[in-house]
C-alpha positions as CSV (number, residue, x, y, z in Angstrom):
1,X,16.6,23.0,5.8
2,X,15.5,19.9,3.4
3,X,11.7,19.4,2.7
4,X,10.3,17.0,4.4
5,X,7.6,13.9,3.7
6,X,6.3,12.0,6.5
7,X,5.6,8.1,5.5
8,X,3.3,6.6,7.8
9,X,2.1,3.5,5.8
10,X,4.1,0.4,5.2
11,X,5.3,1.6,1.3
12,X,8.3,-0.3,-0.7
13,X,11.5,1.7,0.4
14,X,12.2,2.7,-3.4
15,X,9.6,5.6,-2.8
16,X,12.0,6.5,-0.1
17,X,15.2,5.9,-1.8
18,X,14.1,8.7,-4.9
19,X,12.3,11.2,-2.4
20,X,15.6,11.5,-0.9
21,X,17.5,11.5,-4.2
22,X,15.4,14.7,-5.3
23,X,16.6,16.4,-1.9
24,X,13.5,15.3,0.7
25,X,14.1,14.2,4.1
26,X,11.8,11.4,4.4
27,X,11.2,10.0,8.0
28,X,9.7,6.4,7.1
29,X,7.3,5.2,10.3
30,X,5.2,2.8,9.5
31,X,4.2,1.8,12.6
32,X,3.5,5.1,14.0
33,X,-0.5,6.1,14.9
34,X,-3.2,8.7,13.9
35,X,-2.8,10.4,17.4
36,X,1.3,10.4,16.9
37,X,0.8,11.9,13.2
38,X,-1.3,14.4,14.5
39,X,1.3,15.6,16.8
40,X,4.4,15.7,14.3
41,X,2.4,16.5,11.2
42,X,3.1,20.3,11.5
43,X,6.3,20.5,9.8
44,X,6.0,18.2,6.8
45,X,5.6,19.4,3.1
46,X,4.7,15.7,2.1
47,X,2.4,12.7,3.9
48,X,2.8,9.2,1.7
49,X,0.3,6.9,3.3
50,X,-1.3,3.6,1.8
51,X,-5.2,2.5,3.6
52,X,-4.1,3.2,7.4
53,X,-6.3,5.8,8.1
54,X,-8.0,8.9,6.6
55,X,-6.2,12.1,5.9
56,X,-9.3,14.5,7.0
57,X,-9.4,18.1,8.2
58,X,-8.2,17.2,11.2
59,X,-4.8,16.4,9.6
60,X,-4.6,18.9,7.5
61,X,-5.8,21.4,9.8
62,X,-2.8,20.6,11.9
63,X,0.0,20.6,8.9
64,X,0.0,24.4,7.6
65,X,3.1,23.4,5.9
66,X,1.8,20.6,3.7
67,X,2.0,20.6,0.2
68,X,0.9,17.2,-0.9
69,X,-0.5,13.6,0.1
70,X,1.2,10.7,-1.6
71,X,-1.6,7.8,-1.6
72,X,0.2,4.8,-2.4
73,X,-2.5,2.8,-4.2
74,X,-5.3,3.1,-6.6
75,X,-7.7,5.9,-5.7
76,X,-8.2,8.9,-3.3
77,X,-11.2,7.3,-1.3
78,X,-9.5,7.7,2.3
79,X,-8.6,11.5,1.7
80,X,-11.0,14.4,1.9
81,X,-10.3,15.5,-1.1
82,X,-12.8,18.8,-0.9
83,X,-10.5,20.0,2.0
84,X,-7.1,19.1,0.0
85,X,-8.8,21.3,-2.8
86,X,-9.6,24.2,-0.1
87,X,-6.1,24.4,0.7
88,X,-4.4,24.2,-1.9
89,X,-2.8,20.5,-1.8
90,X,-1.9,18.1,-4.4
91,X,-3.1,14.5,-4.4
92,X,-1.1,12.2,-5.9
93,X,-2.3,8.4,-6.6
94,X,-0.7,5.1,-8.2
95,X,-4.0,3.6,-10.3
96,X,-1.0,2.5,-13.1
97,X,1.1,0.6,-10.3
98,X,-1.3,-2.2,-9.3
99,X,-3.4,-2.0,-12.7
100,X,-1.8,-5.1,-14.1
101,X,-2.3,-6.9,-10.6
102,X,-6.6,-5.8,-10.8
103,X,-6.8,-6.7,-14.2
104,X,-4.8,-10.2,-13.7
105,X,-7.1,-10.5,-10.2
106,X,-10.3,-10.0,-12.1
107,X,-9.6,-12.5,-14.9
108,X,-8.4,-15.5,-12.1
109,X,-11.9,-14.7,-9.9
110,X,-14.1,-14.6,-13.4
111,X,-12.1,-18.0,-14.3
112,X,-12.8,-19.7,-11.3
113,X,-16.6,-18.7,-10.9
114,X,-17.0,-20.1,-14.5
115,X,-15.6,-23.6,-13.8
116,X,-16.5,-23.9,-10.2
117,X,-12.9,-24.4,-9.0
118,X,-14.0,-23.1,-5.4
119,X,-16.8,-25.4,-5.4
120,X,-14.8,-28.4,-6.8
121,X,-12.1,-28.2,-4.8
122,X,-14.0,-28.5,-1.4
123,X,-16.1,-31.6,-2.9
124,X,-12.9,-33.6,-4.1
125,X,-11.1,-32.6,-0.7
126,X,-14.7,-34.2,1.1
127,X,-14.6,-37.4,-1.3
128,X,-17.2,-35.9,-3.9
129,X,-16.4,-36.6,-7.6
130,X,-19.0,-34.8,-9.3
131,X,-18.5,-34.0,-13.0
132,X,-21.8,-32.9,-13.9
133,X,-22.6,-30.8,-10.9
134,X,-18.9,-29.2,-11.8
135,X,-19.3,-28.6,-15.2
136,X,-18.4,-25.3,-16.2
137,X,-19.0,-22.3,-19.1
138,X,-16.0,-21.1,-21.2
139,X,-15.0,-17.8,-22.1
140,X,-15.0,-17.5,-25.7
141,X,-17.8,-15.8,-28.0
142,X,-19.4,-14.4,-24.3
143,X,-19.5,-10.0,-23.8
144,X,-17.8,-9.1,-21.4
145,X,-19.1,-5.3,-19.7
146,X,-16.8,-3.3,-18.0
147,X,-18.3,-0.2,-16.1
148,X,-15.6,2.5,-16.1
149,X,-12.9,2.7,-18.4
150,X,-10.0,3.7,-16.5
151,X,-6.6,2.0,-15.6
152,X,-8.3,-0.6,-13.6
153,X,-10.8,-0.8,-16.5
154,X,-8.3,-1.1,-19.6
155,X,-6.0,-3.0,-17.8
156,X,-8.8,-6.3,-17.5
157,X,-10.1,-5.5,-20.8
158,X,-5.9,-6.1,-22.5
159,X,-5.8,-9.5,-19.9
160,X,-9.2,-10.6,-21.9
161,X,-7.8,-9.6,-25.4
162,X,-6.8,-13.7,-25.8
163,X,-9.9,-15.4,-25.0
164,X,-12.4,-14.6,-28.0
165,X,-14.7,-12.5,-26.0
166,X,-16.8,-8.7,-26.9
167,X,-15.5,-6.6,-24.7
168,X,-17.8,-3.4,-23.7
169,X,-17.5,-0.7,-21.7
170,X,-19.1,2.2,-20.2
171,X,-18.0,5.3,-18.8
172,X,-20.3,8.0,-17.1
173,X,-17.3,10.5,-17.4
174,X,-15.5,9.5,-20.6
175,X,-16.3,9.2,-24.0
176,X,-14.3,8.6,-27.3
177,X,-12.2,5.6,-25.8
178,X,-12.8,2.8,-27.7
179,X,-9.8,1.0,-28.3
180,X,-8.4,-2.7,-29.9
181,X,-9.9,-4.0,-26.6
182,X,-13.0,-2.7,-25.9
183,X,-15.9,-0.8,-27.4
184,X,-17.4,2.2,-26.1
185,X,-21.2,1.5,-25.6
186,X,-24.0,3.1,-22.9
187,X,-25.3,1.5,-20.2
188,X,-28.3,0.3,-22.1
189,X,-26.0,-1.8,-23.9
190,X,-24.5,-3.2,-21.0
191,X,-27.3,-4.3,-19.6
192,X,-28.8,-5.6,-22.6
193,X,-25.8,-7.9,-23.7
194,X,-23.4,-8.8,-20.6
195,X,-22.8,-12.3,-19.9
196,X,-20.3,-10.8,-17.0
197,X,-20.6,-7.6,-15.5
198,X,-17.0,-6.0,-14.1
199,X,-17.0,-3.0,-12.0
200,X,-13.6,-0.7,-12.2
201,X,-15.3,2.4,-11.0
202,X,-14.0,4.9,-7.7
203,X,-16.0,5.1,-4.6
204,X,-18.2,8.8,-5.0
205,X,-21.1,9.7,-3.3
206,X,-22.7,9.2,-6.5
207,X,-21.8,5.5,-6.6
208,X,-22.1,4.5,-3.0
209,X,-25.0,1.4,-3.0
210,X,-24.9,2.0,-6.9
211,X,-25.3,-1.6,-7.6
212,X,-28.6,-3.1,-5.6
213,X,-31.5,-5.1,-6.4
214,X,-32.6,-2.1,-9.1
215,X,-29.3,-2.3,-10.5
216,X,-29.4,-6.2,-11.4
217,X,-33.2,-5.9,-12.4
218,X,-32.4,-4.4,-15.9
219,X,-30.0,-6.9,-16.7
220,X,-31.5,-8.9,-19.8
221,X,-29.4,-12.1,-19.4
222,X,-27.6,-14.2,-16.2
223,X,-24.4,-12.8,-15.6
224,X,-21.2,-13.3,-13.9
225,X,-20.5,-10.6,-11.8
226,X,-16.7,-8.9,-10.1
227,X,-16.2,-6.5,-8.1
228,X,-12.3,-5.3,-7.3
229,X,-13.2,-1.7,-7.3
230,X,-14.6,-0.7,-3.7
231,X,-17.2,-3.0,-1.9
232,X,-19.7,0.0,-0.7
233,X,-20.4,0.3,-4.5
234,X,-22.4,-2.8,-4.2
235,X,-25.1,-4.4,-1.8
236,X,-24.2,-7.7,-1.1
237,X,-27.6,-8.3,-0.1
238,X,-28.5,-7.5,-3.6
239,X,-25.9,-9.9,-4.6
240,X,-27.0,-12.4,-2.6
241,X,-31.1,-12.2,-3.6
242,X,-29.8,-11.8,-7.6
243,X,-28.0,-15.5,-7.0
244,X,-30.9,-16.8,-5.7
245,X,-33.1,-15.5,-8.6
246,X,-30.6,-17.1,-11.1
247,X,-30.0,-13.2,-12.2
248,X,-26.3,-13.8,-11.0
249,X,-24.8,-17.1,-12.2
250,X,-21.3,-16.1,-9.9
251,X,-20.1,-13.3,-8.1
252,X,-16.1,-12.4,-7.3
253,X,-15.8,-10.0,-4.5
254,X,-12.8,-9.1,-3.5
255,X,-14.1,-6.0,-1.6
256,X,-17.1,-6.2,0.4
257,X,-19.3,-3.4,2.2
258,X,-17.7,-3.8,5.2
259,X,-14.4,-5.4,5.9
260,X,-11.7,-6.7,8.4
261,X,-12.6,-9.4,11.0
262,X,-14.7,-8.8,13.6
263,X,-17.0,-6.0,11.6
264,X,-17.2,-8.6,8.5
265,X,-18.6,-11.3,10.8
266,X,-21.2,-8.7,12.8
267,X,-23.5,-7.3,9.2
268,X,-26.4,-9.9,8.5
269,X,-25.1,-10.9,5.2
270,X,-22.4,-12.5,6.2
271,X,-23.6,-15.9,7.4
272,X,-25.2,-16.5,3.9
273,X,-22.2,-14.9,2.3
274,X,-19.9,-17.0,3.5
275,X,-21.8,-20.1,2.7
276,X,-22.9,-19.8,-1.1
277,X,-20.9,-22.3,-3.2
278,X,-21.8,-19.2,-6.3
279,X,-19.4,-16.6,-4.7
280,X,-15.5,-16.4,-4.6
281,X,-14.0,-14.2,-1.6
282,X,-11.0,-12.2,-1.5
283,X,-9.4,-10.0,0.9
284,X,-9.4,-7.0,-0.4
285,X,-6.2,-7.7,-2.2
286,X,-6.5,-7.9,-6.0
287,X,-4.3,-4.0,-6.4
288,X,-1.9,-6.0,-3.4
289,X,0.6,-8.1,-4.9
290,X,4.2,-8.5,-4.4
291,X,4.8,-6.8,-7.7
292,X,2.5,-4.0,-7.3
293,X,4.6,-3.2,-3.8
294,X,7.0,-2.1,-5.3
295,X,5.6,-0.8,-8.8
296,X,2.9,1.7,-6.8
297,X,6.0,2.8,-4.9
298,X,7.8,4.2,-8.4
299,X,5.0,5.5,-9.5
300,X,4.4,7.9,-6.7
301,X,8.0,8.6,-7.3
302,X,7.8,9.5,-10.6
303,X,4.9,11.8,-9.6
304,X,6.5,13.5,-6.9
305,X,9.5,14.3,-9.2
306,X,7.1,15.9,-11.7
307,X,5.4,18.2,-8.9
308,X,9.4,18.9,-7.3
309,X,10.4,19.9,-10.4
């Protein structure tokens, strides 16, 4: 009997296409539920899955035969990974397949914050011309801080390599990585010479709230700040109070504290959230783009041929 991996995310069928070709049956369901997983599980080696829900001890307490969990997608944060640990099951991630698609996100939302296209674009569409009030900051000669160093990390810090700026970065669990495109440097340093702040850093228990009113307090100079890593990293009530204090002179989020329509609409930030002209939303999509589809996809492939060999 074949091994068997259980898909039940909507993943680019060339994941399929080589699980089969290294001698996996691979029943690809998107569309099927928690409760429906939980009642095949039992005989699958393999469970790919991208956000749709969490693989928790309830799964895996109910698949004695697994042997790994495919996350298609930068990160482990929707799989208990103590429990994985426990039992003996690899965790495989794609960081590399949507790095180029973070870094490129970061660069556009840190773009437009600096030349107030969001801001712009409504007045001209509501018959305001205002040069002035538009009137933006360039890029060159500013430092750039990147918290965490990773793929996500070193993949904005290559997309800034043309545009004249001091790119630094700091790492809690890294050291020795300075490269052509960014220095090494403690948080101190961060703090003391950012004129944008750019968070590439996983969701932990240690980093949960990280970034609140404290947070923005040391910072020595006005900053534009991004945030494409995980949105319960940051308070956006913190972000909100910092833009009002002039501490913040923009802020790109493209992942908030709590997301998806209605729970977006129910916290108490979001009614001033949504009406600052100094912040540029996004979905939650800047690992999501038609490229990275497919690229995360061959990545996980290439990582489950390593572990099948």
């Amino acid at each position: 009997m074949s091994k068997k991996i259980l898909i039940v995310d909507d993943l680019h069928p060339i994941f399929k296409e080589r699980a089969e070709a290294l001698g996996y049956h691979v029943d690809d369901r998107p569309e099927i539920t928690r409760a429906e997983t939980l009642a095949s599980v039992k005989d699958y080696e393999g469970i790919a899955v991208r956000t749709k829900f969490r693989i928790d001890k309830e799964v895996f307490d109910v698949a004695p035969e697994l042997k790994f969990v495919a996350r298609a997608g930068a990160g482990l944060d929707n799989i208990d990974i103590e429990i994985a640990k426990e039992k003996g099951i690899t965790l495989l991630a794609a960081n590399e397949g949507n790095m180029d698609a973070v870094g490129e996100h970061a660069v556009g939302m840190l773009l437009s914050l600096m030349n107030n296209f969001r801001k712009a674009d409504v007045e001209i569409r509501n018959g305001i011309w205002d040069r002035e009030g538009n009137r933006g900051y360039e890029l060159k000669g500013k430092t750039v801080g990147i918290i965490g160093y990773g793929f996500m990390g070193q993949s904005f810090a290559r997309k800034l390599s043309g545009f004249g700026v001091n790119v630094i970065a700091y790492d809690k669990y890294k050291t020795g990585f300075s490269d052509e495109f960014a220095k090494e440097v403690s948080m101190e340093e961060i703090v003391k010479h950012s004129d944008v702040l750019s968070l590439h850093i996983p969701l932990t228990k240690e980093t949960k709230q990280m970034v609140d009113d404290e947070y923005f307090f040391h910072f020595k100079k006005p900053i534009f700040f991004i945030n494409t890593a995980r949105g319960e990293i940051v308070n956006v009530k913190a972000v909100l109070n910092n833009i009002a204090n002039g501490k913040i002179l923009g802020a790109g989020l493209d992942v908030l504290e709590k997301e998806k329509f209605p729970t977006v609409a129910e916290q108490d930030w979001y009614d001033a959230l949504k009406i600052n002209e100094k912040v540029i939303l996004t979905p939650h999509v800047a690992g999501w783009t038609f490229d990275s589809y497919r690229k995360i996809s061959e990545v996980l492939a290439e990582k489950l041929a390593e572990i099948s060999r």
